[in-house]
C-alpha positions as CSV (number, residue, x, y, z in Angstrom):
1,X,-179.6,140.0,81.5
2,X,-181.7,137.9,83.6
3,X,-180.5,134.6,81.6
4,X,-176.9,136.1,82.3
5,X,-177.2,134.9,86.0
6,X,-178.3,131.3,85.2
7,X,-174.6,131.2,84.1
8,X,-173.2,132.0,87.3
9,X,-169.3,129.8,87.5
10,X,-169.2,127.4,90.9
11,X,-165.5,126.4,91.6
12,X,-164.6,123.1,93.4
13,X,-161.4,122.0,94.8
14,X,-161.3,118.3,94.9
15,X,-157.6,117.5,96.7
16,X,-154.6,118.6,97.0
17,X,-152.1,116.1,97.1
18,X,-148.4,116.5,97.9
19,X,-146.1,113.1,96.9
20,X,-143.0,111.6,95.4
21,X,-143.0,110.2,92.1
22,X,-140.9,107.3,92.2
23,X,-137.5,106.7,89.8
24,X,-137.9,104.6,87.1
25,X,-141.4,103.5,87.8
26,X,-143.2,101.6,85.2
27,X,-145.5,103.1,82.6
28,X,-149.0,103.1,83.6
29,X,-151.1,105.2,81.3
30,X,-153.9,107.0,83.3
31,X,-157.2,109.3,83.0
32,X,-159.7,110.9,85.2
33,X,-162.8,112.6,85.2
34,X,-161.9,116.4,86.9
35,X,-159.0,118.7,86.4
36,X,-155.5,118.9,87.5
37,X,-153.2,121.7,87.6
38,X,-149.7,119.4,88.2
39,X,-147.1,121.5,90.0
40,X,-143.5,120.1,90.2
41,X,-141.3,120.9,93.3
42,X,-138.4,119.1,93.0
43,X,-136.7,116.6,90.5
44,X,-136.9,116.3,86.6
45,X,-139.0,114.1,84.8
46,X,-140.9,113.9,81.4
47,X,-145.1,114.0,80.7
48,X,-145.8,111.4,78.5
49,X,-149.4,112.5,76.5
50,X,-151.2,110.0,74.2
51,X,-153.2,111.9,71.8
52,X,-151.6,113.5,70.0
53,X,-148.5,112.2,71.0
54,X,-146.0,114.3,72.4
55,X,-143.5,114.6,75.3
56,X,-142.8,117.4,78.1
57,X,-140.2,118.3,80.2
58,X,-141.1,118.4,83.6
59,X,-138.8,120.3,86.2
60,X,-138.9,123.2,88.5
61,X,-136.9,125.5,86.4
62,X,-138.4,125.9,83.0
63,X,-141.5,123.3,83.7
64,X,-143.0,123.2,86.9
65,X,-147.2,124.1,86.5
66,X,-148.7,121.9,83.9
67,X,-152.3,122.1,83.4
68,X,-153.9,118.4,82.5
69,X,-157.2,118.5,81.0
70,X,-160.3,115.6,81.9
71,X,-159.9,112.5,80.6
72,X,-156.1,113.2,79.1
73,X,-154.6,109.9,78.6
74,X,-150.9,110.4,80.2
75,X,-147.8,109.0,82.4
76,X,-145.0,110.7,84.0
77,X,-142.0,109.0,83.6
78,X,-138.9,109.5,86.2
79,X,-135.7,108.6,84.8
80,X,-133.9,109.6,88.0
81,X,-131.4,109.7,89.8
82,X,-133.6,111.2,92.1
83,X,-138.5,111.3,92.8
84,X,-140.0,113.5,91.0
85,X,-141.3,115.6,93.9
86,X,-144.8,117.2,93.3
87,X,-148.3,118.6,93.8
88,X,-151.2,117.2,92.1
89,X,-153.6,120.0,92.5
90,X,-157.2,118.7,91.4
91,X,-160.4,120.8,90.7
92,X,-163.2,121.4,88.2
93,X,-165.3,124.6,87.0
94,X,-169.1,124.1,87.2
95,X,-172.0,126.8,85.8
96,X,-174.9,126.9,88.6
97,X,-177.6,125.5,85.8
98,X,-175.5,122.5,85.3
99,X,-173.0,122.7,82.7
100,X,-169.5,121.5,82.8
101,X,-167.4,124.9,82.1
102,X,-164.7,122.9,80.4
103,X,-166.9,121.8,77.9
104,X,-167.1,125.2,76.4
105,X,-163.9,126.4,77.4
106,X,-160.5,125.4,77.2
107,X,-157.2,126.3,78.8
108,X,-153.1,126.4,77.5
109,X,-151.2,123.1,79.0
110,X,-148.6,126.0,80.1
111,X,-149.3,129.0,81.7
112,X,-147.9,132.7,81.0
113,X,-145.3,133.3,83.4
114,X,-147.2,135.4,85.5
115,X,-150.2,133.3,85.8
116,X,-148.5,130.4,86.7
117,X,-146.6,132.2,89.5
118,X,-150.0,133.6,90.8
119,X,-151.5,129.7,90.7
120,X,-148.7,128.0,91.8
121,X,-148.2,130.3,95.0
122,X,-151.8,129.6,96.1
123,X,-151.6,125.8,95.0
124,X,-148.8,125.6,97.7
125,X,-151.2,127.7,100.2
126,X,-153.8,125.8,99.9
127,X,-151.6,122.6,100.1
128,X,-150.0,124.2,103.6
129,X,-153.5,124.3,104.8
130,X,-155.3,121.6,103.2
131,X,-156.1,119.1,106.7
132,X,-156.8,122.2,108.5
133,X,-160.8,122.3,109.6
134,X,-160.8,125.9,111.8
135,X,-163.8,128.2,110.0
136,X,-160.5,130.3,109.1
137,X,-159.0,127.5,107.5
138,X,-162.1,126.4,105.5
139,X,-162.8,129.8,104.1
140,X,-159.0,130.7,103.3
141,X,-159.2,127.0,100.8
142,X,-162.1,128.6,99.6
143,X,-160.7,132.5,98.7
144,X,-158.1,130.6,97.5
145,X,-159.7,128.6,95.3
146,X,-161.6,131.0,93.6
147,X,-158.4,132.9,93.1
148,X,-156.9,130.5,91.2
149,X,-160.4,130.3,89.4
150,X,-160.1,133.7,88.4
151,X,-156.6,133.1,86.8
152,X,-157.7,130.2,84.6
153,X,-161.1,132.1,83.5
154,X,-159.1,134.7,82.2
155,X,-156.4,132.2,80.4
156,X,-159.8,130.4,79.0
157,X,-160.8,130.5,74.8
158,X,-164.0,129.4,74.3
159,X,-164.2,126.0,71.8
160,X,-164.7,126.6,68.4
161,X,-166.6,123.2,68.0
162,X,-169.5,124.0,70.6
163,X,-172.2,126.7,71.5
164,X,-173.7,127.8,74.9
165,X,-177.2,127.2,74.7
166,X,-179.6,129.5,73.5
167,X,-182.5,131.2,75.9
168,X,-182.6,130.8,79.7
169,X,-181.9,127.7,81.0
170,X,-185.1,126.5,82.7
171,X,-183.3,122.9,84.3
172,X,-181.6,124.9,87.0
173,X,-183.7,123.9,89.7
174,X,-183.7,120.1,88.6
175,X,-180.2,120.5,87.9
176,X,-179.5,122.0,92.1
177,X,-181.7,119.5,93.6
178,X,-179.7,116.6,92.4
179,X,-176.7,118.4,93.0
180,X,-177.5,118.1,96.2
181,X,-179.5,114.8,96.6
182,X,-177.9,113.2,94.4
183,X,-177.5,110.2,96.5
184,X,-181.4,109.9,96.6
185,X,-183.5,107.7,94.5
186,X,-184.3,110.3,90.8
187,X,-187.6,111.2,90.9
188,X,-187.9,112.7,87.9
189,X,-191.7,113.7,88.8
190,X,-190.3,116.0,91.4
191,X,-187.6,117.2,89.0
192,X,-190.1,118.1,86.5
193,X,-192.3,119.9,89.0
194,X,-189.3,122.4,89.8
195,X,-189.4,123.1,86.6
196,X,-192.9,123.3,86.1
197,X,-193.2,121.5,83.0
198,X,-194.6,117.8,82.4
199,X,-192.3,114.9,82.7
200,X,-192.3,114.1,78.8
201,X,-191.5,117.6,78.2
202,X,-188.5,117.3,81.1
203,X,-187.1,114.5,79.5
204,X,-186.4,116.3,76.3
205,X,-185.6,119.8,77.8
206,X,-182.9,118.1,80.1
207,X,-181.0,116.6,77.3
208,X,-181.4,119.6,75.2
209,X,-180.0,122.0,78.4
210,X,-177.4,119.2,79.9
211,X,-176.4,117.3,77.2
212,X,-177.4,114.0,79.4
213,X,-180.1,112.4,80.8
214,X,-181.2,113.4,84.2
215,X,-180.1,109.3,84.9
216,X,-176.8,110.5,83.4
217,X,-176.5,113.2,85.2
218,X,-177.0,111.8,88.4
219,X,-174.5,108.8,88.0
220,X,-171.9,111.3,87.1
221,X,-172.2,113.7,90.3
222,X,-172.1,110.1,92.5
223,X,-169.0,108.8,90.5
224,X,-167.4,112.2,91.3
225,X,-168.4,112.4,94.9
226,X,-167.0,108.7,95.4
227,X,-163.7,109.5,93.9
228,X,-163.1,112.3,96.2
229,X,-164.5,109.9,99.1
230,X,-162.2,107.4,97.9
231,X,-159.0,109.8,98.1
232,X,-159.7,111.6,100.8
233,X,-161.2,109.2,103.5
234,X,-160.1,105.6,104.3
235,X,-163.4,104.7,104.0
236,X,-164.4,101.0,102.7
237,X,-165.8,100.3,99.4
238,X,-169.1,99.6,100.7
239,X,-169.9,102.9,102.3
240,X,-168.6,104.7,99.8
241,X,-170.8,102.9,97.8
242,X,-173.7,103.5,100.1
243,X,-172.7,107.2,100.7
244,X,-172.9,108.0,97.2
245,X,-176.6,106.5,96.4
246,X,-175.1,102.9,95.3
247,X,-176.8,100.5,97.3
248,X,-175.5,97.6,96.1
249,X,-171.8,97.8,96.2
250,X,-171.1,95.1,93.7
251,X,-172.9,97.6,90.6
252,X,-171.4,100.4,92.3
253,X,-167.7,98.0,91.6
254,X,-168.3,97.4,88.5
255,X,-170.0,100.5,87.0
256,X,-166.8,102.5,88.4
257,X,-165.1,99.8,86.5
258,X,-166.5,100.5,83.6
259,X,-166.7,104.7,83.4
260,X,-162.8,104.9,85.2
261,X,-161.2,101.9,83.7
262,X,-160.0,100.4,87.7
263,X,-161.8,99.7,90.2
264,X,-162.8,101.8,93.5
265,X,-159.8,99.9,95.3
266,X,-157.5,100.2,92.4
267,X,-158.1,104.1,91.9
268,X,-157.4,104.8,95.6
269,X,-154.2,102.4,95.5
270,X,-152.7,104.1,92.0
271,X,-153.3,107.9,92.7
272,X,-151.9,107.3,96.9
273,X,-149.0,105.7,95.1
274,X,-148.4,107.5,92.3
275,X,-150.6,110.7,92.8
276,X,-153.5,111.7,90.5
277,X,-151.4,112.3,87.6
């Protein structure tokens, strides 16, 4: 049982972000790294998914909660006459010793009807209260959040094609520390140290644990972190760069590049124009 509380499931709302998706817009295949739970409000459109290829009604009648995984490859196209009129709700499900939870878990596109009434009436909540910054307010996104948590954990399957790993995971306290320095210089002396083994021996028993390096790791909390700066904050480049441990905002430019497939200045300009999804 002790091993059972390395496993505890952390929660994280990253925005909430109401908008009109505009008629007859052109195709623009996108991606990102986190979760969205897509809820339609008004309008009829059609969810365009890339692998495998299908097609999906979108409206608020028989249609309107859509859950779109990480990294699915998709468009939303509005043939009119009037916006597709929506809430792109995005989050993602961490364990405490580091793991991603959807990597182990995965969850139905669609949503038994009483599920998706339960998530969609505190997506719109949370939306009501989103720019709210009372103590009240802070803690009610929070409750909330972890409500709709507990729907999707009890929707979730676990993958066939993976395994939770063995044992108790011993990289927790490497894996909080650059949680939440992550925009530090790694020091993976120090890392080792909280987990009392050498740093040979850390090197191997991060990758085993995580999946990643500790490097890895690391770049994909900041590229995370800069995102939400990015859609959130008006912010320029450069701090977001710096903010986010990139002190050269140049390699900051074109590593985001290169993981997201636009740059910072593009991402922020797509999902205020055409929302996240």
């Amino acid at each position: 049982m002790v091993s059972d509380l390395q496993w505890n499931i952390i929660p994280h709302l990253i925005g909430c972000y109401e908008f009109d998706h505009p008629v007859g817009h052109p195709p623009l295949w996108m991606t990102q790294p986190y979760q969205i739970l897509m809820l339609t409000l008004s309008g009829r459109g059609v969810l365009h998914i890339r692998e495998p290829a299908r097609r999906c009604r979108v409206d608020p009648e028989s249609a309107d909660l859509y859950y779109l995984h990480a990294r699915l490859v998709r468009y939303v196209e509005v043939p009119g006459p009037e916006p597709l009129h929506l809430i792109a709700f995005a989050f993602d499900i961490e364990f405490e010793n580091g793991p991603n939870f959807f990597d182990y878990y995965t969850l139905p596109a669609v949503f038994p009807d009483a599920d998706r009434l339960a998530v969609s009436r505190e997506i719109r909540e949370i939306n009501r209260i989103k720019t709210g910054d009372t103590p009240r307010e802070r803690f009610e996104r929070q409750r909330r959040m972890f409500a709709i948590a507990g729907r999707l954990l009890g929707l979730a399957e676990f993958r066939s094609d993976v395994q939770l790993p063995g044992g108790a995971p011993r990289c927790t306290p490497a894996v909080r520390y650059l949680n939440a320095h992550f925009a530090e210089p790694l020091d993976i002396g120090r890392l080792a140290g909280l987990c009392a083994v050498s740093r040979p021996h850390f090197f191997r028993l991060f990758r085993q644990e995580l999946g990643v390096t500790a490097q890895e790791f690391q770049c994909r909390k900041r590229l995370q972190e800069a995102q939400k700066l990015l859609l959130t904050t008006e912010l320029p480049v450069a701090e977001v760069a710096r903010r986010t441990g990139w002190n050269d905002p140049f390699h900051f430019s074109r590593l985001f590049t290169r993981l997201t497939g636009r740059s910072p200045s593009a991402f922020r300009a797509d999902c205020r124009l055409n929302g996240p999804v």
